[in-house]
C-alpha positions as CSV (number, residue, x, y, z in Angstrom):
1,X,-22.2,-11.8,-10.5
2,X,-23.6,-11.7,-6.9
3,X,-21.9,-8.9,-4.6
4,X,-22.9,-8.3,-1.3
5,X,-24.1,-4.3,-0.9
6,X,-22.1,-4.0,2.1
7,X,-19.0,-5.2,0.4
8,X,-19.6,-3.1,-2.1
9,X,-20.1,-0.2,-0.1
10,X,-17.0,-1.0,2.4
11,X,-14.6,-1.0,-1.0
12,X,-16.2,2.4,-1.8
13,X,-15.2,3.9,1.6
14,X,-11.8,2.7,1.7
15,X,-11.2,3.9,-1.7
16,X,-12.5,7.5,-0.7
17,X,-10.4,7.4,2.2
18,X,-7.4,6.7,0.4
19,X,-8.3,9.3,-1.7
20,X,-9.2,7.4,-5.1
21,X,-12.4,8.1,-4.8
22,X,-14.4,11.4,-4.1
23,X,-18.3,11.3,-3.6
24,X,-20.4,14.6,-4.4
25,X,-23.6,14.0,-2.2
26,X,-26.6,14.3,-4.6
27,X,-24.5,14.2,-7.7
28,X,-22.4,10.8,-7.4
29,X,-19.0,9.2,-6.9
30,X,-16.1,10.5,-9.0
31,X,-12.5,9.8,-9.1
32,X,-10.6,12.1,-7.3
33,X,-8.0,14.5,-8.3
34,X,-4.1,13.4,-6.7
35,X,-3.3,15.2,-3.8
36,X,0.3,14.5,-2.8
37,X,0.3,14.8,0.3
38,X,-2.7,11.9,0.5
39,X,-0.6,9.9,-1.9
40,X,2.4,10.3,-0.2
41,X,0.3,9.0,3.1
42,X,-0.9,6.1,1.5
43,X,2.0,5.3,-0.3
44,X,4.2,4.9,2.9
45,X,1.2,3.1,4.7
46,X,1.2,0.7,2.2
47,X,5.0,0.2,2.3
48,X,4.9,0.2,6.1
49,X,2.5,-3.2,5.7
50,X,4.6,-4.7,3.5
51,X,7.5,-4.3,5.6
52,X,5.9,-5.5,8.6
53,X,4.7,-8.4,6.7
54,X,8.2,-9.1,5.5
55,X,9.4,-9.0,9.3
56,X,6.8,-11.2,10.5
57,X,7.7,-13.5,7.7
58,X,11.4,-13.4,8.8
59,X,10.7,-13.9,12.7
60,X,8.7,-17.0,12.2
61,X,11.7,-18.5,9.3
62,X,14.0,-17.6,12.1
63,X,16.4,-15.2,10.4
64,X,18.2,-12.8,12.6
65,X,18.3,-9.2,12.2
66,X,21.9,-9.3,10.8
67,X,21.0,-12.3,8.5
68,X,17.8,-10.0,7.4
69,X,19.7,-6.9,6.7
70,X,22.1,-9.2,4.3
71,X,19.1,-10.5,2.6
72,X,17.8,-7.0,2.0
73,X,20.9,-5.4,0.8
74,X,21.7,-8.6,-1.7
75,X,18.4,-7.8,-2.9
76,X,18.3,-4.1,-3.0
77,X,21.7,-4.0,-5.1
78,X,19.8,-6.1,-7.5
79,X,17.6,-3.6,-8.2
80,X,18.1,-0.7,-10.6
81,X,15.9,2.5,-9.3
82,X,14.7,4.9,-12.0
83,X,16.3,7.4,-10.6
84,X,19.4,6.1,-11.6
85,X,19.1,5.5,-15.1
């Protein structure tokens, strides 16, 4: 398999800056331990993405924000959280 160095180096830096990854100059690159509140970070980041995706994806299909809202609770009711059993 051919991979570009620099592709391979720009997955290693976003992986340490999400906090996957931690690299020990002179030593090597090691997974990291969980920090919550990094996890926490990324997790709503990533969330935040999809949600804007999801809007974007709505504007262009022409859905208003009431007929978006609908969408989302139809949906969200369809879904059983583990919270809840």
């Amino acid at each position: 398999m051919v991979i570009n160095p620099n592709t391979v180096a720009r997955v290693y830096l976003e992986l340490e800056r999400e906090g996957v990854l931690e690299t020990r100059p002179g030593v090597g690159v090691f997974v990291a331990r969980p920090r919550d509140e990094l996890r926490d970070a990324v997790r709503r980041r990533r969330l935040a993405e999809a949600v804007d995706k999801l809007l974007t994806e709505a504007v262009l299909l022409g859905f208003s924000e009431a007929e978006l809202m609908r969408v989302v609770e139809e949906r969200l009711a369809s879904y059983r959280w583990s919270r809840e059993g």
